[in-house]
Residue frames relative to the residue before (quaternion, step in Angstrom):
aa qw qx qy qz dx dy dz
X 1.0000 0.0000 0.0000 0.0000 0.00 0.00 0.00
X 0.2825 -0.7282 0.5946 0.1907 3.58 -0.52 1.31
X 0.5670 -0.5861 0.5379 0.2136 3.37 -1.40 0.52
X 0.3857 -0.7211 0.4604 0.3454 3.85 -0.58 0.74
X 0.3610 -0.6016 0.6709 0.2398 3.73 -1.14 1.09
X 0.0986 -0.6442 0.7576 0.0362 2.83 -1.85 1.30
X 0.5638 -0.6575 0.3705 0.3356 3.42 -1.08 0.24
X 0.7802 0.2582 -0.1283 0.5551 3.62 1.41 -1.55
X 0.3980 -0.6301 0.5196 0.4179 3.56 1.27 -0.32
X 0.8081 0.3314 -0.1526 0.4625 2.85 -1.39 -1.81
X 0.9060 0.2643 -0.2192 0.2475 3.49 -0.23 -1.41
X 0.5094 0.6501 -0.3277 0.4588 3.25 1.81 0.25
X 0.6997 0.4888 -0.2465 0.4591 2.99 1.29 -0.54
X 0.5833 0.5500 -0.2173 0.5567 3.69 1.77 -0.37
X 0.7640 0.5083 -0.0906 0.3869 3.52 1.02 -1.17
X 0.5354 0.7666 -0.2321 0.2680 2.73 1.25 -2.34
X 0.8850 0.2851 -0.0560 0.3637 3.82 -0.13 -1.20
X 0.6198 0.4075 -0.1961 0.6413 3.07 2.08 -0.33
X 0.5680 0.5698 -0.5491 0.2263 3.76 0.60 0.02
X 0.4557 0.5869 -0.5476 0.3848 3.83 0.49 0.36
X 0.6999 0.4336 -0.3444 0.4511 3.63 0.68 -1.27
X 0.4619 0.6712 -0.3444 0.4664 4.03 1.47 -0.62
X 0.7365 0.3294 -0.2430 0.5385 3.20 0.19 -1.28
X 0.5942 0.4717 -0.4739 0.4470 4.13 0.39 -0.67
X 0.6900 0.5345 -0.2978 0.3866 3.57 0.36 -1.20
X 0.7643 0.3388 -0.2555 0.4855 3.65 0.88 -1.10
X 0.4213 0.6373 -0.4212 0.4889 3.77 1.51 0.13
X 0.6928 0.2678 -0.2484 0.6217 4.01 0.42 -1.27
X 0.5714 0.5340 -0.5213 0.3414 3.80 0.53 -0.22
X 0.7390 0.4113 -0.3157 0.4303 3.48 0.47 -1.41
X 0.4276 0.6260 -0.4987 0.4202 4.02 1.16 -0.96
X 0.7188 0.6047 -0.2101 0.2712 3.31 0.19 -1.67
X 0.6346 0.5589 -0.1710 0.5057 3.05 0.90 -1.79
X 0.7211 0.5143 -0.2534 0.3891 3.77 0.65 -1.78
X 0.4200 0.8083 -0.2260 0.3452 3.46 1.47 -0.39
X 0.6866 0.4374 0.1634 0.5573 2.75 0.40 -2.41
X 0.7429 0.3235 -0.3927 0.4350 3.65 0.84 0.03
X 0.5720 0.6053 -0.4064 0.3759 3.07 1.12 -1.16
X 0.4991 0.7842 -0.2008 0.3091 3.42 1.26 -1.11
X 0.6281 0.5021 -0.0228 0.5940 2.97 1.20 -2.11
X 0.6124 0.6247 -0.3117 0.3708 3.83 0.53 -0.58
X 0.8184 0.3612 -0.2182 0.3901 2.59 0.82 -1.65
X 0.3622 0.7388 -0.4252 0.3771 3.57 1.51 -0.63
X 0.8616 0.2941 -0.0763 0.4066 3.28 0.15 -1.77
X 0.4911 0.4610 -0.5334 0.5116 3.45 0.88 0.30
X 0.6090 0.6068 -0.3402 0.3810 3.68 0.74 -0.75
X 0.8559 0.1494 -0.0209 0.4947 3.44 0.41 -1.07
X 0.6841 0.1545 -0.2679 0.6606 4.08 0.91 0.63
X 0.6984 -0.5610 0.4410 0.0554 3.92 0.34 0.00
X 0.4218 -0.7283 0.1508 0.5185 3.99 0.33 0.10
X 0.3061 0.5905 -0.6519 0.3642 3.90 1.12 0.32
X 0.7509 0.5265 -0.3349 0.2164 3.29 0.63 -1.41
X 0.5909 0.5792 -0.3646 0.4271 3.89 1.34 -0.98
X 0.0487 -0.7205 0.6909 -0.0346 3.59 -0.93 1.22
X 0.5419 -0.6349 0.4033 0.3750 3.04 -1.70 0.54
X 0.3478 -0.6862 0.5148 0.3783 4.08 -0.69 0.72
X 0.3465 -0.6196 0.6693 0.2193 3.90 -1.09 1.49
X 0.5535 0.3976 -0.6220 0.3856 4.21 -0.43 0.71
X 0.6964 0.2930 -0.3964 0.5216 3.97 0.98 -0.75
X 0.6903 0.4340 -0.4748 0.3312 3.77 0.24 -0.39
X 0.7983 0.2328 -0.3934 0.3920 3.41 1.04 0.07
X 0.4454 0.5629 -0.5572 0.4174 3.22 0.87 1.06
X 0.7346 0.2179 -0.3667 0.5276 3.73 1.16 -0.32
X 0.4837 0.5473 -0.5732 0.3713 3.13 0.49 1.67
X 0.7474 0.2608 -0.3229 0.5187 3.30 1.71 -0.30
X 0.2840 0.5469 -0.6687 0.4159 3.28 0.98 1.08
X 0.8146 0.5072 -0.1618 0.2302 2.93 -0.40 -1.66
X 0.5204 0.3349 -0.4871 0.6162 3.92 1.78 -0.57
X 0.6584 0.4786 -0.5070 0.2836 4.05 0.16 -1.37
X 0.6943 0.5184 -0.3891 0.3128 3.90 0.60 -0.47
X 0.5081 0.5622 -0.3903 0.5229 3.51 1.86 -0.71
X 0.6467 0.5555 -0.3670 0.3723 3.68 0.98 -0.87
X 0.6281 0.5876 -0.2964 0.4152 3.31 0.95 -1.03
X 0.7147 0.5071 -0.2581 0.4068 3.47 0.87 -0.87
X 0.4157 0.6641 -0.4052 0.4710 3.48 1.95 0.07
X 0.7822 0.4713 -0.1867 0.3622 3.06 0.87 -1.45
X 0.7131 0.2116 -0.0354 0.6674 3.67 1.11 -1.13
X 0.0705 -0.7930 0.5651 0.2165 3.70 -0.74 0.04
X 0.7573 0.2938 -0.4404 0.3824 3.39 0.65 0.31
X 0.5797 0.4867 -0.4519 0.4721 3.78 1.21 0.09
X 0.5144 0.6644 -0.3121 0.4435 3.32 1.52 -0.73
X 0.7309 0.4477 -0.3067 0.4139 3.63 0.39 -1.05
X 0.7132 0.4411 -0.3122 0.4465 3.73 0.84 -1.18
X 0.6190 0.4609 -0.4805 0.4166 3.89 1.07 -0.32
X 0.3155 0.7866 -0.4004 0.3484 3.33 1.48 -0.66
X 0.7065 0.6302 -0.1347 0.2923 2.82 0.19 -2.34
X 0.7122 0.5496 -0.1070 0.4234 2.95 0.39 -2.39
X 0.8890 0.3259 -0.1254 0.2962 3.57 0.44 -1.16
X 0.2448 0.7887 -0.2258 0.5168 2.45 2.31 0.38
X 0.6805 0.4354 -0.0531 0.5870 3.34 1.12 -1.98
X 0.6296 0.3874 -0.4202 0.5263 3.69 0.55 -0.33
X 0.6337 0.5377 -0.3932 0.3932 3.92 0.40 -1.08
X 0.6437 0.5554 -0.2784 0.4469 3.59 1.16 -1.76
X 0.6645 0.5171 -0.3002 0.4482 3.72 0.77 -1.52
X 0.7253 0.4629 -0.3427 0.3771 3.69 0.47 -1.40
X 0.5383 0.4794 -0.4340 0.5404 4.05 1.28 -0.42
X 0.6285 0.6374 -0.2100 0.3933 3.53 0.03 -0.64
X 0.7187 0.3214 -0.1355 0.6016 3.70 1.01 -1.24
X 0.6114 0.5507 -0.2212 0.5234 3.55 0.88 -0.24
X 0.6998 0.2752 -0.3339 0.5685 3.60 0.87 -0.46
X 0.5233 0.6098 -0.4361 0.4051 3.83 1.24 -0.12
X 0.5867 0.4751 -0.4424 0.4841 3.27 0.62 -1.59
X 0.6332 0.4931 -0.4349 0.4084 4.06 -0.07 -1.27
X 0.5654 0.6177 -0.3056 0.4531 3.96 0.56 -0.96
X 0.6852 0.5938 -0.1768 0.3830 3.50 1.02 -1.60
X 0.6379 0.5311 -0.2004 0.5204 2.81 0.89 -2.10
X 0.7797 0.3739 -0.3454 0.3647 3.59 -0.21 -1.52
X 0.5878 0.7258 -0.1767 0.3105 3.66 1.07 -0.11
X 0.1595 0.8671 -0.3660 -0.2978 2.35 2.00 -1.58
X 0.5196 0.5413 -0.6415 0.1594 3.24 -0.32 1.19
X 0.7354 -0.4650 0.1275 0.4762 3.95 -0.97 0.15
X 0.5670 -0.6280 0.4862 0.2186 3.44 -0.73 0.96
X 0.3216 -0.8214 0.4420 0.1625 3.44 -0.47 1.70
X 0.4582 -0.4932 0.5039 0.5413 3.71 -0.76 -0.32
X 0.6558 -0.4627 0.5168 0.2979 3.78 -1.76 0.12
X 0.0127 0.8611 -0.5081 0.0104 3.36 0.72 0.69
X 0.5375 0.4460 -0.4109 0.5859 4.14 1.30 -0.46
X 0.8010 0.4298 -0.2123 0.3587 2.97 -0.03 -0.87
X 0.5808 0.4602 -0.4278 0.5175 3.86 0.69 -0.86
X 0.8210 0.4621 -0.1714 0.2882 4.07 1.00 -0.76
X 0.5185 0.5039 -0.3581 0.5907 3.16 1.92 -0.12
X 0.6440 0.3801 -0.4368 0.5001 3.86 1.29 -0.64
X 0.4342 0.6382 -0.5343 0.3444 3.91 0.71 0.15
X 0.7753 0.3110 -0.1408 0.5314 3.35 0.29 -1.78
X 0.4753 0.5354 -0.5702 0.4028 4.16 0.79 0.19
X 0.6696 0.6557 -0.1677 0.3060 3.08 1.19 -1.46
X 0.6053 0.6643 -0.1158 0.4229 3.03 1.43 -1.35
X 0.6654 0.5639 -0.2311 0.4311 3.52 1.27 -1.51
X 0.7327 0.4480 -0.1550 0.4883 3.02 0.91 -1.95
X 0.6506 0.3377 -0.4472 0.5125 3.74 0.54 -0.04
X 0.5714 0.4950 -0.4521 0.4734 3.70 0.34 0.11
X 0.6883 0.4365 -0.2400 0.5274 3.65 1.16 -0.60
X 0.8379 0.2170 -0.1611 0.4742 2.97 0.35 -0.53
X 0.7406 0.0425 -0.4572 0.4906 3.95 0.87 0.79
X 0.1430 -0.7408 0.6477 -0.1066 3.64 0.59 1.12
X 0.7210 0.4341 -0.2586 0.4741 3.72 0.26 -1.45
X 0.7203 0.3523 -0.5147 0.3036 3.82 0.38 0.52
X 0.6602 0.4959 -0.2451 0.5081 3.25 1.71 0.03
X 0.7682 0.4819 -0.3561 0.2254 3.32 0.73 -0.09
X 0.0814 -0.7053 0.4924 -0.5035 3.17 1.03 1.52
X 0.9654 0.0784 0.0166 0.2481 3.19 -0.03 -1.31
X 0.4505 0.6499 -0.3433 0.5067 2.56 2.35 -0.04
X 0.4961 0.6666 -0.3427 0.4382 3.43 1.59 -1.22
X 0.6628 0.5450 -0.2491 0.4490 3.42 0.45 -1.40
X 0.6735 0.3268 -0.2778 0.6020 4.11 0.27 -1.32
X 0.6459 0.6381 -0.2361 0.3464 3.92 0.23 -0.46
């Protein structure tokens, strides 16, 4: 009997069975986070203009540990793994993008919009990974229509 090959060990063996609830957590985390900047944006566009809008380092390094925990995930599963991939891909791609607008805004001076790509690519990221990762409170009934 061959032993099963993991890729990270240790962290497969710590993570492994819990990276859905990881990826949910770092999903309402970044939402959260994307908040609280837009927020911040709009402050500093108000009162210095767009030199003054910077990027806030709590969301860039939350869509840095999305975006590695989703490369991780794709260790573990490869086809749920690849489409969160994907997804958090689009949120990582959108959140660059909304950020060089708001600056666009500011230098414009008109009213700083909300992240509207972005607030919707983290929706449907959101969407996936909760479907993955509580599946088990619905499937009762999925069993049942199935």
């Amino acid at each position: 009997m061959q032993p099963s090959v993991t890729l990270f060990g240790p962290l497969d063996a710590i993570l492994g069975g819990q990276m859905e609830y990881v990826l949910l957590a770092l999903a309402v985390i970044n939402i959260g986070t994307r908040a609280f900047t837009y927020r911040q944006h709009v402050t500093q566009a108000e009162e210095g203009g767009a030199e003054a809008v910077k990027r806030n380092p709590i969301h860039a390094a939350s869509n840095v540990l999305f975006i590695l925990a989703a490369f991780y995930y794709t260790t573990l599963h490869a086809h749920s793994g690849v489409v969160v991939s994907v997804l958090v891909a689009g949120v990582f791609i959108a959140d660059f993008f909304e950020f060089e607008a708001r600056k666009v805004e500011a230098r414009r001076g008109i009213d700083i919009e909300r992240p509207k790509g972005a607030i919707g690519a983290s929706l449907l990221a959101l969407m996936y990974i909760a479907y993955l990762s509580l599946f088990f409170l619905v499937e009762g009934l999925v069993g049942k229509v199935i």
